[in-house]
N, C-alpha and C positions, 0 to 999 in steps of 0.2 A: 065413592071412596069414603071409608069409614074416619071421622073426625080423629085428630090425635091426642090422644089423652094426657094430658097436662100430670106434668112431674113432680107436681106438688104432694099428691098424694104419697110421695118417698117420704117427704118431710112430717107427715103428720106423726105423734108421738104414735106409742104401741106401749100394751102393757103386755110383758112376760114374765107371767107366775107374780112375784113380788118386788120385780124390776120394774122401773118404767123406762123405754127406752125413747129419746128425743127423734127417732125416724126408723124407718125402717132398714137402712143399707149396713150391712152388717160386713166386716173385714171378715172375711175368712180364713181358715188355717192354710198357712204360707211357710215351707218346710226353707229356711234359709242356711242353713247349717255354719252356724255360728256361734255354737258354743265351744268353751273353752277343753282346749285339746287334754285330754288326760282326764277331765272333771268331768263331761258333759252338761255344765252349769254356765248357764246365764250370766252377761255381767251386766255393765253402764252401758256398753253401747245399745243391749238389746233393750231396757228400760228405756234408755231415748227414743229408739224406732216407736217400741209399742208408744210411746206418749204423744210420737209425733201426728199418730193418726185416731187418736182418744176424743174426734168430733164422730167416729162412727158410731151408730144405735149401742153396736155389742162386738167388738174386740174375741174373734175363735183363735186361740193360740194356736203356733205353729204346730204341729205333729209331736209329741211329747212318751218318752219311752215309759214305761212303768217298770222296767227291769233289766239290769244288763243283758237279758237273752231276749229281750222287745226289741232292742237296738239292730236297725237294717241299714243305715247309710254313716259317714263321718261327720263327725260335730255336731249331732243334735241332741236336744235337751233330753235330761231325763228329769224324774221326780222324785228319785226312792229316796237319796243324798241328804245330808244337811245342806252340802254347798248346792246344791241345785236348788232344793228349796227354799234357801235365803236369797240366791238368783232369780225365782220368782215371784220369792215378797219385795225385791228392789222393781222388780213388772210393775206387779199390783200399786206399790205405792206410788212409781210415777207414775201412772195411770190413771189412777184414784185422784190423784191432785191435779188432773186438766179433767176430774170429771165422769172420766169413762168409765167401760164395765169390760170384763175379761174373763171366758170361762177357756179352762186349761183344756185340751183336747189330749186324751189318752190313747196309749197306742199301743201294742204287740203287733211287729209285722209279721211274725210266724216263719214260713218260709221265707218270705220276700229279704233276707239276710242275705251273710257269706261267713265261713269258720272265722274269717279274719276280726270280724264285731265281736263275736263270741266267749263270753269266760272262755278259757284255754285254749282256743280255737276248736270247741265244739260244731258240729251238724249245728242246724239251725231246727226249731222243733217247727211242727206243723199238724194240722186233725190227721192227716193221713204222709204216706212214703210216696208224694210225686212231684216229683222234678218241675218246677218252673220254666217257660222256655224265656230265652233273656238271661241278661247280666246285671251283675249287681255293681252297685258304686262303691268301691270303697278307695281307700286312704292312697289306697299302690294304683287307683285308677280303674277302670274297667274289668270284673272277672267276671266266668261266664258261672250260671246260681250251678248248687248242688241239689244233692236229692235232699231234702230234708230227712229229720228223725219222728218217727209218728208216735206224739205224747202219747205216753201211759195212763192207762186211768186214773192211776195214783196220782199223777201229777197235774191232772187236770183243776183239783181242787185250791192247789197252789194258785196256781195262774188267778184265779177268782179272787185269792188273798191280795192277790198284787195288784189287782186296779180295786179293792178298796184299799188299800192301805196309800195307796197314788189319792184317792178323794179325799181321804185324810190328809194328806202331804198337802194338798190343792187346799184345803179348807185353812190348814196352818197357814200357808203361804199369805192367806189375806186375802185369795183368789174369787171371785162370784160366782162360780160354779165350774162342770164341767161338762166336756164333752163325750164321748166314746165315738171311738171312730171302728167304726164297724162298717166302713166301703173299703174302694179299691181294691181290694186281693189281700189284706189283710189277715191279719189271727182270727178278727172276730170273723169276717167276709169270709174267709177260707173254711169256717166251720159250717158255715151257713148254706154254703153251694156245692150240687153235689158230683161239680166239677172236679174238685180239691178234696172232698172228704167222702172218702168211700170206706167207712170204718164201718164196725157191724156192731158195736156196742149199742149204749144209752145216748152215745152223742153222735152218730149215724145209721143211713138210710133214711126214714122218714121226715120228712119235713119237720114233723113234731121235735123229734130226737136233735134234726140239724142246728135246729134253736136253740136249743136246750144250755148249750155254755153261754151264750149274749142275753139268755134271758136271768141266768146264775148270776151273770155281771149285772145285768142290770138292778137286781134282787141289794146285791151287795151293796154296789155305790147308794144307791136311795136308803139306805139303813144306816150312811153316813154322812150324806146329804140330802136336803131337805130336795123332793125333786121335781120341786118348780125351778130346780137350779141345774140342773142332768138334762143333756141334748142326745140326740145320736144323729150320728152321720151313716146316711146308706148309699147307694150307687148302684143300682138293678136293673140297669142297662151294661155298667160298664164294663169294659175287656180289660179295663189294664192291671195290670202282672197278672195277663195269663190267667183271669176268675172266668168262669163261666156257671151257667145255671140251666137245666133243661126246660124250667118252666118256673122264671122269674117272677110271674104274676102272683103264682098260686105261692109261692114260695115268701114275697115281700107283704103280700095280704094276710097271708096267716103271720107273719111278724110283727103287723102294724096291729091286728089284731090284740094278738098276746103283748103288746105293749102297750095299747090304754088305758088297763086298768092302772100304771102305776102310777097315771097323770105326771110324767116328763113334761120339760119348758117346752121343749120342740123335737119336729122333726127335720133332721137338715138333708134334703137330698140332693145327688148329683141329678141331672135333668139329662141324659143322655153321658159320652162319654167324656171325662176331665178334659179342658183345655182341647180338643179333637172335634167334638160335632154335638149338637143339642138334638139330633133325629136319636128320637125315644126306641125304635125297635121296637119289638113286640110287647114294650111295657107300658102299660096305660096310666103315665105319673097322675092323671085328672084323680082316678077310680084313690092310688093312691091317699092322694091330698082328701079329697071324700071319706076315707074311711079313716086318717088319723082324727082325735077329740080334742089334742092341744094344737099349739100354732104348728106351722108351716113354711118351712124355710129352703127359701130356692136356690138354687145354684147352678151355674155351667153358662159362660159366653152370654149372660146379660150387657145390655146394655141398657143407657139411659132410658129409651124408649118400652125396651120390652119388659124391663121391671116394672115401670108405670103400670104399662097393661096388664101385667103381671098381677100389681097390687088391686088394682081399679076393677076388676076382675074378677075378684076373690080366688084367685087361681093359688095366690100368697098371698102369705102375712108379711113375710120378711125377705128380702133378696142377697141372698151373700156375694160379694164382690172378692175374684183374688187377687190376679195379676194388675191391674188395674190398680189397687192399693199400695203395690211395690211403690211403682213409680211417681204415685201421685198421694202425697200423706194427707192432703186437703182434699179428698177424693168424691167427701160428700159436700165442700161447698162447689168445689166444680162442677158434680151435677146436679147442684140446686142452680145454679146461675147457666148450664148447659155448657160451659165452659171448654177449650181445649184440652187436651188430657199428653200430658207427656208420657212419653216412650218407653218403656220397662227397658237397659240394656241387658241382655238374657246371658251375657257373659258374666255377670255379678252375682247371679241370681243365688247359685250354692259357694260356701265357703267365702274367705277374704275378708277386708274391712270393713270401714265406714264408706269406702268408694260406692256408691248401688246402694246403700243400704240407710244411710245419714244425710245423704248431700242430695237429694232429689229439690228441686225446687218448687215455692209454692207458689201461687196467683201471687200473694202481699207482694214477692220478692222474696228472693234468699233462701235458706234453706228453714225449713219449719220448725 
């Protein structure tokens, strides 16, 4: 029986890019839907959450729009706004002052919407005209998705305007970087798989072409952030909303590729599928981690032990923790001490107050 690798290795610092991070257990992006109705901005309560849990290495904000036609679910943040962006210099600064670090994670969910998100109650756009199977969440409750509208060439260029000018916004706000969230079934994800994008232009077919707008993005953001400060999140296993890929390997190899030259802080990948199962399928995350040149950040159903092994390993650099942060704001003195870990109630989880979201309690006592 193979000895168990002591968890200390969580706690050793780590340096990313120009950050020094005090451990490697990183809170990851946690879509709480709590922003303010009408605004989709940030207020005090969410500033208190993010502070309560600022003993984590690195702080990945929740899911974050970059445009009213990014917007896929009710109440979540966007960036484009003044009020949202003084919502997340009120982040940043409680943050900053217990210490911590936060980069903003950017988002377009493409189809993954409904008309009801929508300037006017628009289609929702997407690389290509296909239907999602599944319903969307919105405001009135459960509707089942539409077809999407299949962006224009024209309009593609835009979209690339809107997460730099969102890294700009992120940069005002006071923010430490950012993220692109380029998994789950997403704007960037949906371009990238040639499940979702069956277009015949410059931005479909080939694998080269399928990259071609996440690498435009990624082009942009680093020409307005320095980008030891720029993350991306992938997921090349996963199903949810309905993404697929016929040959995920050759498909996230040539991305990992085409994305070292820009020397990014990290790679953050899902490890199998979100919250559901850590069996990788036919994607080989090792082969992965091997061929990224920056760090390496892990995610999906860790736990204390297998982050350890995880880090001790060299399998990661860094282990992202999500649900698990919900419910426990002291998350990384818990598993430095191996500690118990309270219950996430999953009824809290989207939407509502400070009930679920402020009042978890911590080892010291009380609420953190």
């Amino acid at each position: 029986m193979a000895p168990t690798v002591s968890a200390s290795v969580l706690f050793e610092p780590f340096r990313l890019g120009s950050l020094e991070l005090p451990n490697r257990i990183v809170m990851a992006p946690l879509t709480r839907c709590r922003a303010g109705h009408g605004t989709d901005a940030l207020g005090a309560p969410a500033a208190a959450y993010y502070a309560q849990r600022a003993s984590a290495g690195l702080i990945i904000s929740e899911a974050t729009q970059i445009s009213p036609q990014g917007k896929g679910y009710p109440w979540t943040p966007g960036i484009y706004s003044e009020a949202q962006i003084e919502g997340w210099r009120q982040v940043a600064e409680g943050l900053h002052a217990k210490g911590g670090r936060i980069f903003a994670q950017l988002w377009h969910v493409g189809r993954i919407s409904h008309p009801s998100h929508q300037p006017g109650g628009a289609l929702p756009v997407a690389p290509s005209a296909v239907k999602p199977a599944g319903q969307a969440f919105t405001e009135a409750g459960f509707a089942d998705f539409v077809t999407p509208r299949a962006l224009g060439l024209d309009e593609i260029p835009g979209i690339v305007a809107q997460y730099r000018q969102a890294a700009l916004n992120a940069k005002a706000a006071g923010l430490d970087g950012i993220e692109l969230h380029a998994a789950n079934g997403y704007l960037l994800d949906q371009f990238l798989r040639d499940g979702t994008n069956k277009r015949t232009d410059a931005y479909g077919g080939s694998i080269g072409n399928r990259m071609r707008l996440t690498l435009e993005v990624v082009k942009a953001v680093t020409e307005v952030m320095p980008p030891d400060r720029v993350g991306i999140r992938i997921a090349p296993a996963s199903t949810v909303n309905d993404i697929s890929d016929s040959d995920p390997n050759a498909l996230f190899g040539s991305l990992i590729e085409a994305l070292n030259p820009f020397g990014l802080a990290y790679l953050h990948v899902v490890e199998g599928i979100t919250g559901v199962t850590r069996d990788p399928g036919e994607v080989d995350f090792k082969a992965l981690r091997r061929a990224f040149k920056g760090a390496y950040m892990a995610n999906n159903l860790y736990t204390r032990e297998l982050a350890a092994e995880a880090v001790a390993s060299g399998n990661a650099d860094l282990i992202a923790f999500g649900r698990p942060f919900i419910a426990n704001p002291d998350l990384v003195e818990r598993l430095r001490l191996g500690a118990a870990l309270n219950v996430p109630d999953v009824t809290t989880f989207y939407g509502g107050g400070e009930q679920g979201y402020l009042d978890y309690p911590t080892l010291a006592g009380g609420e953190a």
